[in-house]
C-alpha positions in Angstrom: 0.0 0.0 0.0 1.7 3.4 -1.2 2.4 6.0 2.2 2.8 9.4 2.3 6.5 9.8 2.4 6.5 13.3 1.3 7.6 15.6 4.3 5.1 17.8 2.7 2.1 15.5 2.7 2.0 14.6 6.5 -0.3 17.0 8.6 2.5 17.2 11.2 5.4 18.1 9.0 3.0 21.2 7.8 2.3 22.4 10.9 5.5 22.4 12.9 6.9 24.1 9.5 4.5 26.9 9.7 5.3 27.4 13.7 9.0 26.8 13.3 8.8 30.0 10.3 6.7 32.1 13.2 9.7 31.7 15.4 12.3 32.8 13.4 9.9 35.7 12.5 9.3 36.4 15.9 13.3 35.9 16.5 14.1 38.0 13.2 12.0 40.7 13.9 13.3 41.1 17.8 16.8 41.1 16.6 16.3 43.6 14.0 15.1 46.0 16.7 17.9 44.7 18.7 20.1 45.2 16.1 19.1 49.2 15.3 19.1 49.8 19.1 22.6 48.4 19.8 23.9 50.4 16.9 22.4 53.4 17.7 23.5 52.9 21.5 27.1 52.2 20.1 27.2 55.5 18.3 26.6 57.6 21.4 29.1 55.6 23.3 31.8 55.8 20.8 31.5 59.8 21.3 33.0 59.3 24.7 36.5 58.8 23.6 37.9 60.8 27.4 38.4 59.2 30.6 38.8 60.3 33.4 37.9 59.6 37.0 35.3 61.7 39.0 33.5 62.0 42.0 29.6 61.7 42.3 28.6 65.2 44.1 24.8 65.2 44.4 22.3 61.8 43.9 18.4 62.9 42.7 16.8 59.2 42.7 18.0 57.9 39.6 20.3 60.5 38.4 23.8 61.7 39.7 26.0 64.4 39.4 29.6 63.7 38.3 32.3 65.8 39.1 35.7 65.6 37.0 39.1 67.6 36.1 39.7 68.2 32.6 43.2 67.6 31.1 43.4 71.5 31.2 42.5 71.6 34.9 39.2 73.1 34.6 36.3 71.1 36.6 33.1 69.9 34.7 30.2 68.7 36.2 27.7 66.6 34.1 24.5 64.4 35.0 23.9 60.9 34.1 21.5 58.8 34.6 21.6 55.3 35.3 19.6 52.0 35.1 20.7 50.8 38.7 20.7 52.0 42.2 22.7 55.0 42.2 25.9 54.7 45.0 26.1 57.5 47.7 27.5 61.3 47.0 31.4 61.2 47.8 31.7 58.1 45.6 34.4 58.2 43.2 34.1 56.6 39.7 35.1 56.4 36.0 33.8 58.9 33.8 33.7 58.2 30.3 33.2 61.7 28.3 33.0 63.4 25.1 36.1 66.0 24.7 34.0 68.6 22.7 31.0 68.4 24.6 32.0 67.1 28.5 27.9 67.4 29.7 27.6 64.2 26.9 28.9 61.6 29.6 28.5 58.2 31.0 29.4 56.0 34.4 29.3 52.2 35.2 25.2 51.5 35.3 24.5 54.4 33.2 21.2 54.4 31.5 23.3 54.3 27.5 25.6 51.5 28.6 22.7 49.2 29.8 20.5 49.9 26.5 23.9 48.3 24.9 24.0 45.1 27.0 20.0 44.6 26.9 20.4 45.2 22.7 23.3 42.8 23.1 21.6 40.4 24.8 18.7 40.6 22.6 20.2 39.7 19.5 22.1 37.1 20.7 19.5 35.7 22.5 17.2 35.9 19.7 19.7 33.9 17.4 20.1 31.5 20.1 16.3 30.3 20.0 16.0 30.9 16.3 19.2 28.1 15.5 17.8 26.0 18.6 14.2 25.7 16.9 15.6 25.1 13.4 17.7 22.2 14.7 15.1 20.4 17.1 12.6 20.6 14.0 15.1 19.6 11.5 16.3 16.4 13.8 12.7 15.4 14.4 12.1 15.3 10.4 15.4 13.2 9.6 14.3 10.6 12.2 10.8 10.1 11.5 11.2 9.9 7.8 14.1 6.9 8.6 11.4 5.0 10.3 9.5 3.8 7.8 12.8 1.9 6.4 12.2 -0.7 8.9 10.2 -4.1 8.7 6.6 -3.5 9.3 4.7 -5.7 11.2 0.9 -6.4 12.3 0.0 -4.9 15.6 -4.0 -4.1 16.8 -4.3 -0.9 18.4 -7.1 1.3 19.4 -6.7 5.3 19.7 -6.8 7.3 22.9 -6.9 11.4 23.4 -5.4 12.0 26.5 -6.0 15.5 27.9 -2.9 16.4 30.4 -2.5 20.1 31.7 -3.3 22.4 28.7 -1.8 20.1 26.1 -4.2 17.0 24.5 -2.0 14.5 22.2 -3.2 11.0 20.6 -2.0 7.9 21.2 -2.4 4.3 19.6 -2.5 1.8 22.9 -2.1 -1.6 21.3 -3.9 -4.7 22.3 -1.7 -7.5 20.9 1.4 -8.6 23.0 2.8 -6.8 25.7 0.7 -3.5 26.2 2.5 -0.2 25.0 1.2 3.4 24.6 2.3 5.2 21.3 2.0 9.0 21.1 1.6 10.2 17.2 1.4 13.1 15.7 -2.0 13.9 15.0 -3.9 13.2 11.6 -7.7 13.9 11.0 -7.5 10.0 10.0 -7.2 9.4 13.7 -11.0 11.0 13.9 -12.6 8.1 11.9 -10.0 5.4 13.2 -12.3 2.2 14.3 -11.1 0.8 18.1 -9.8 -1.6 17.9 -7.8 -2.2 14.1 -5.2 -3.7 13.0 -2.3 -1.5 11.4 1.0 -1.9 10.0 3.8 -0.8 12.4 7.6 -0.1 11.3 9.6 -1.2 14.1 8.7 -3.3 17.5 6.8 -1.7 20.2 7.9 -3.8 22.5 11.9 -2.5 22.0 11.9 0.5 19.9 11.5 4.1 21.4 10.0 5.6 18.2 7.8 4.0 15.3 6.0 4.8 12.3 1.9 3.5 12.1 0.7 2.8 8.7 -3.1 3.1 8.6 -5.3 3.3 5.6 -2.1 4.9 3.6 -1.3 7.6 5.9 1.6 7.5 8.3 1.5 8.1 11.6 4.8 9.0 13.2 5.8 8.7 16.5 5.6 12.5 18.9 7.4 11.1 21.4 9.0 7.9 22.9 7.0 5.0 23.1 5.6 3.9 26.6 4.8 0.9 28.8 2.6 3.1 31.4 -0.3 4.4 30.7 0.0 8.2 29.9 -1.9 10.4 32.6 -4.6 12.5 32.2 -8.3 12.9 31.4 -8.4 9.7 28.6 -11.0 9.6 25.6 -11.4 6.3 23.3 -12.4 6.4 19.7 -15.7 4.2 19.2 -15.9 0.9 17.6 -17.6 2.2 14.8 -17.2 6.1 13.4 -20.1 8.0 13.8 -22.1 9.0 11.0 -21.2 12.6 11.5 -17.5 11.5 10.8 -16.7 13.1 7.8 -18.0 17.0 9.4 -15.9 15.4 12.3 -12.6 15.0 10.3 -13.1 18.3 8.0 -13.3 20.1 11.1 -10.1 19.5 12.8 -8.3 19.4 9.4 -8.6 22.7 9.6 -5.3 24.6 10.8 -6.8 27.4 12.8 -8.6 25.1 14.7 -5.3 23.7 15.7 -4.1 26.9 16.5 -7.0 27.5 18.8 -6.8 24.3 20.3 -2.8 25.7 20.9 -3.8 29.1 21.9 -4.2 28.1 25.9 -0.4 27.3 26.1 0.6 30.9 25.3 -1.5 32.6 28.6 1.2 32.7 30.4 3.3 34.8 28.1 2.6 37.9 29.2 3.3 37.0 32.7 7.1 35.5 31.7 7.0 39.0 29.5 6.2 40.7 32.6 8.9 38.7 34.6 11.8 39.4 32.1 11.3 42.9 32.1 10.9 43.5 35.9 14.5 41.7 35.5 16.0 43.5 32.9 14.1 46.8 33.4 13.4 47.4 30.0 9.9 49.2 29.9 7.5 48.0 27.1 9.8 47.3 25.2 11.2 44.4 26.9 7.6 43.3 28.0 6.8 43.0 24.3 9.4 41.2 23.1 9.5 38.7 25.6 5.9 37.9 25.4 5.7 37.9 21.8 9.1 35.3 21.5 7.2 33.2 25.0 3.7 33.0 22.5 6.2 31.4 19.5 7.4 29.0 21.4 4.7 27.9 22.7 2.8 27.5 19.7 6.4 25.5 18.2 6.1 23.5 21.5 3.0 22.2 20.5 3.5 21.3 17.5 6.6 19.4 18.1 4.8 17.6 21.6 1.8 16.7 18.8 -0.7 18.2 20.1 -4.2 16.7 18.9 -6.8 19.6 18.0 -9.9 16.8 17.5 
């Protein structure tokens, strides 16, 4: 019986694809803006080509007053602000400054030179996640599409939803030999799969970790490693028989905004972790937005590499 080995034709393949893209958007766009903020922080900061070392005369919450001899003895006194807890008057401490224009200067913690670590760390960080989620996607792909090289063998199975937290994924619990739970990725064929029925499996359930199930020519590959417990959560079984409203049934969650619905619960907490990294790194908005909007991504790529099951 002919499979669909084409990467392109399995449901899964499609939808981790589309999220793994909406990362690296996500990543691409936050490192842009990284990108034009550390440049423009680096411009102001190569200005201050002086150094010197000063003496902090007056504190006003976040902003001090530096004092410092120029080369010509005359004393200047600028303000700075900074991004951090400003140390007492008396305190003596580098001064980095601009010769022409002495008022254009900076300490350690000053507002400019944390605006270039947090653009710094931005970038980098956003490169990070975008090479990670290329990689884990790209390793998941090659092994699936090697396990339908293997012998395949008879097995009965019957399919399970199991709801867990705010993740639901589908798994084939098979009935012949020693009991073993088999998450797969999900495939509106699951929707009209009778329980039980015999497929084809590649590989031995009893040994291997990760399998492909052949069922009425579609391939179902394996989310995750195969189990001998039985996987926790709120279980649903697939009837003997598909229901004569099967085929609304199937068209329904073929659809790929219903999948990203069914998704949509695992990125609620973004804009609390958004929150969190930004009371951190006392960025603003800024921060807040960016690290909600690259928490939501993931989330959404999460899923669809866990195999999530939108039925």
């Amino acid at each position: 019986m002919k499979t669909n080995l084409s990467p392109l034709r399995v449901r899964a393949f499609r939808h981790g694809l589309v999220t793994t893209v909406l990362v690296l958007l996500v990543c691409g766009t936050i490192g842009t803006m990284s990108l034009l903020s550390y440049n423009s922080a680096q411009s102001r900061m190569g200005s201050l080509s002086a150094r010197a070392v000063g003496e902090i005369t007056a504190v006003r919450d976040y902003v001090v007053d530096v004092r410092w001899p120029l080369p010509n003895g005359a004393q200047v006194t600028a303000s700075v602000e900074l991004a951090v807890t400003p140390p007492p008057a008396g305190t003596r401490s580098e001064v980095a400054y601009e010769p022409s224009n002495p008022q254009h200067a900076a300490i350690p913690g000053a507002v400019l030179l944390a605006e270039l670590d947090r653009a710094a760390s931005g970038m980098s960080f956003s490169a990070v996640i975008a090479l990670a989620s290329v990689a884990v996607f790209l390793a998941l792909v090659v092994r699936r599409l090697r396990l339908t090289n293997r012998p395949a063998r008879k097995v009965v199975v019957r399919r399970v939803r199991v709801q867990k937290g705010l993740i639901a994924r589908s798994w084939l619990e098979t009935e012949s030999g020693p009991q073993r739970w088999i998450p797969v990725y999900y495939d509106p064929v699951l929707v009209g799969m009778p329980s039980p029925v015999e497929v084809s499996v590649h590989g031995d359930p009893r040994t291997d970790r990760l399998l492909a199930v052949d069922y009425a020519g579609t391939v179902l590959y394996s989310s995750g490693a195969t189990v001998r417990t039985e996987p926790q959560g709120r279980r649903t079984d697939n009837p003997v028989r598909p229901g004569e409203d099967i085929e609304e049934r199937t068209a329904a969650s073929s659809s790929a905004l219903r999948q990203f619905r069914a998704d949509a619960a695992l990125i609620m907490p973004a804009p609390l972790v958004g929150l969190f990294w930004a009371y951190l790194d006392a960025g603003g908005f800024p921060v807040w937005l960016g690290a909600t909007l690259i928490t939501a991504a993931i989330a959404l790529w999460w899923a669809a590499v866990r195999g999530s099951d939108p039925s």
